[in-house]
N, C-alpha and C positions, 0 to 999 in steps of 0.2 A: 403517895405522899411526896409535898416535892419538897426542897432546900431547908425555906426557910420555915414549914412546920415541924420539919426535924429539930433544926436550932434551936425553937422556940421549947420544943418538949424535952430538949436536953436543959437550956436553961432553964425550965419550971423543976427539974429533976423530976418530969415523969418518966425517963430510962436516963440510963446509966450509959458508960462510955462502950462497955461489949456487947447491949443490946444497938447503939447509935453504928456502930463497925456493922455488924450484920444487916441492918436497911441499909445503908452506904452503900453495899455489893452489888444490887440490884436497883443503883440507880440509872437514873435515864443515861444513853449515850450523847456524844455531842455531834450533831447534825451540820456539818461542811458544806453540803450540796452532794459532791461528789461519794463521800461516804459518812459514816456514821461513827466517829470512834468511841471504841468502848476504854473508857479511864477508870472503869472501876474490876476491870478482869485479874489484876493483881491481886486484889481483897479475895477475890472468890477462887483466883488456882496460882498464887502465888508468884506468878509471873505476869509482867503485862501483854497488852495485845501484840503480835508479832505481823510485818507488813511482809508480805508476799508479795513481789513485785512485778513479775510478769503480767501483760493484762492493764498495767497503771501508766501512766506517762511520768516521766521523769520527775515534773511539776508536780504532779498528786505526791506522789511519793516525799518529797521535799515537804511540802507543807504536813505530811503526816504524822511525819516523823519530828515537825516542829512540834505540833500541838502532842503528842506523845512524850516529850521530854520537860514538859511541865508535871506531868503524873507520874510516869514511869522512870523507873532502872534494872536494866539494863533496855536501852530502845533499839530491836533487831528488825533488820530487813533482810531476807533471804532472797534467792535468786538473784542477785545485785550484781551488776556489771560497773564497767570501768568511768562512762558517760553518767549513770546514775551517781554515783560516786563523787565525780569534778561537780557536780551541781551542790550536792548534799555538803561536798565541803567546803564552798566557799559560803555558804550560810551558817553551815555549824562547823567550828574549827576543829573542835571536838571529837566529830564524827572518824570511826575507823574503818577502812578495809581489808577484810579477811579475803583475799584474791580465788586462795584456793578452793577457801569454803565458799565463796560467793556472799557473802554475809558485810553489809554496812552496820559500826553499831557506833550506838553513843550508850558513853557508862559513866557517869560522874563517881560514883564510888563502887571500885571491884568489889565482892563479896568471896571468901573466903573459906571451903566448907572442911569440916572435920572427920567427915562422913564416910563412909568406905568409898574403893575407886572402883570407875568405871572402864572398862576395857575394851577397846575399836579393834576387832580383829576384819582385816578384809582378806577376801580369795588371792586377789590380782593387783597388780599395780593401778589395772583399768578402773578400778573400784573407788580408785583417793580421791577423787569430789565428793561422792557422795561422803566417803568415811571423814574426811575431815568439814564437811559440814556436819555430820555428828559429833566430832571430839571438839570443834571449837564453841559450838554451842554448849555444850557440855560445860565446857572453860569459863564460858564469859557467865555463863551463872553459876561458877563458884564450884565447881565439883575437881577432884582430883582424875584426870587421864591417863591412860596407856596406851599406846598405838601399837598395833600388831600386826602386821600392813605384808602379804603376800606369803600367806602362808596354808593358799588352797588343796584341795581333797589330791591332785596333779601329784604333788612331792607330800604327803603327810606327814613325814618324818620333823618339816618346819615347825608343824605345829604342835607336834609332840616333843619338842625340843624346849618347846616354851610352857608346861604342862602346870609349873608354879606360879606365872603370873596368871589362868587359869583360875589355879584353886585360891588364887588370893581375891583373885577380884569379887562385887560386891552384885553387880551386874553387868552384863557382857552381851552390847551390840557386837552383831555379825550380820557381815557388808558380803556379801555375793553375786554374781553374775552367770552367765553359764548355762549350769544346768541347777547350780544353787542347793550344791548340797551339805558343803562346811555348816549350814545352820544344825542340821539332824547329828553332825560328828560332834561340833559341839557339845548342842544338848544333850548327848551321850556321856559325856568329860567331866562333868560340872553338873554342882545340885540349883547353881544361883540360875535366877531367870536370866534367859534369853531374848534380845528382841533381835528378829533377824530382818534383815534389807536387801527385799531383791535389787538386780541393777540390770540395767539395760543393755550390760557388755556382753557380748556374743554375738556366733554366728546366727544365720537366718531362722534357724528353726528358736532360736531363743526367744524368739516373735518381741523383741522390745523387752526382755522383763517377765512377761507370761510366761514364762517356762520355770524358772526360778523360784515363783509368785507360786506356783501350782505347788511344787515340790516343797518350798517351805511351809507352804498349807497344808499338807501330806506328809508332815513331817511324825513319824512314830518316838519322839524324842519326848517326853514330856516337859513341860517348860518353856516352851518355844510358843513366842506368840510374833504376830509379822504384820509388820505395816505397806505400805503402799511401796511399787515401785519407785526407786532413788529417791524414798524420802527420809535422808539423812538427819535434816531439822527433827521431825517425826518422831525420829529414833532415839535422837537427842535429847528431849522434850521427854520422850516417857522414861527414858532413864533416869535423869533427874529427879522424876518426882519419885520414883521408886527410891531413888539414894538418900533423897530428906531428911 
């Protein structure tokens, strides 16, 4: 079905406005050349499409995230650097940089949520990229944070010092490197789920990430579910929708 026989069967009143919302979800993307942007992935996961920037040249990028801020709020780019940045802001004034988290966003209206909080606990200091690309996307759509930031399996007493914010949270990212075992202590701690993030800090044998990857897979904890290595957004992204 395209556009204008949807319109046309809204105005005869052969559907109604919440059967016109669901064809909408699944309509066509728009075709650039270079990609295809999807304007309707909001309708269908409540957030819109997010640019992943590695891989793109600065230009693509730029124009994505134009045509993105005609449909979308909040419009994110992850992995974003300093150069992407000076481009994206001299076009859109708008536009912000989250340095740490690597993240360019344009938000015309913040969103605000009432929802339980989410909790960033990571192993090491080595871990704050990744973790704070998880808490600030977290942020920028609307969820309440906590940072927990070096408090791995090495000294436990840290993280048993902090055992209340713990039982408050609603769910609880865990950011690791290593040998990536804080996800299994954890999930030992707490009944709320778990999404655990290997990271690529470590010595040789940590093979980039695989080691941590393994052992959060292997985790005997019930609750604990694991996404890619250092994918922060990832972690970010499925927290939210669990907090909703």
């Amino acid at each position: 079905m395209d556009i204008k026989k949807l319109l046309n069967k809204i105005r005869l009143k052969k559907i109604g406005v919440k059967e016109a919302m669901e064809e909408l979800k699944f309509f066509p993307y728009e075709d650039i050349g270079f990609a295809k942007i999807d304007h309707h992935r909001n309708l269908r996961r409540g957030v819109g499409e997010v640019i992943f920037c590695p891989g793109k040249t600065p230009q693509q990028i730029l124009q994505i995230m134009k045509r993105l801020s005609d449909t979308a709020n909040p419009v994110i780019a992850t992995r974003a650097t300093n150069r992407i940045y000076r481009l994206v802001k001299k076009e859109i004034p708008e536009a912000k940089f989250y340095k740490d988290a690597r993240l360019i966003v344009i938000q015309k209206k913040k969103s605000h949520s009432k929802k339980g909080k989410v909790l960033v606990i990571t192993g090491g200091t080595g871990d704050y990229a990744v973790a704070e690309e998880a808490a600030v996307t977290l942020e920028i759509l609307g969820n309440r944070v906590k940072r927990l930031y070096d408090v791995g399996v090495a000294g436990l007493h840290r993280l048993l010092q902090n055992i209340k914010s713990i039982a408050e949270a609603k769910v609880i990212i865990v950011i690791a490197g290593m040998e990536g075992a804080l996800a299994s202590v954890v999930g030992g701690l707490t009944d709320k789920p778990v999404i655990a993030v290997p990271t690529s800090v470590g010595y040789g044998a940590n093979l980039r990430g695989i080691a941590p990857l393994l052992t959060m897979l292997n985790s005997c904890a019930p609750g604990v579910v694991v996404v890619n290595i250092n994918n922060g957004f990832g972690a970010g992204y499925f927290a939210h929708l669990i907090n909703r």
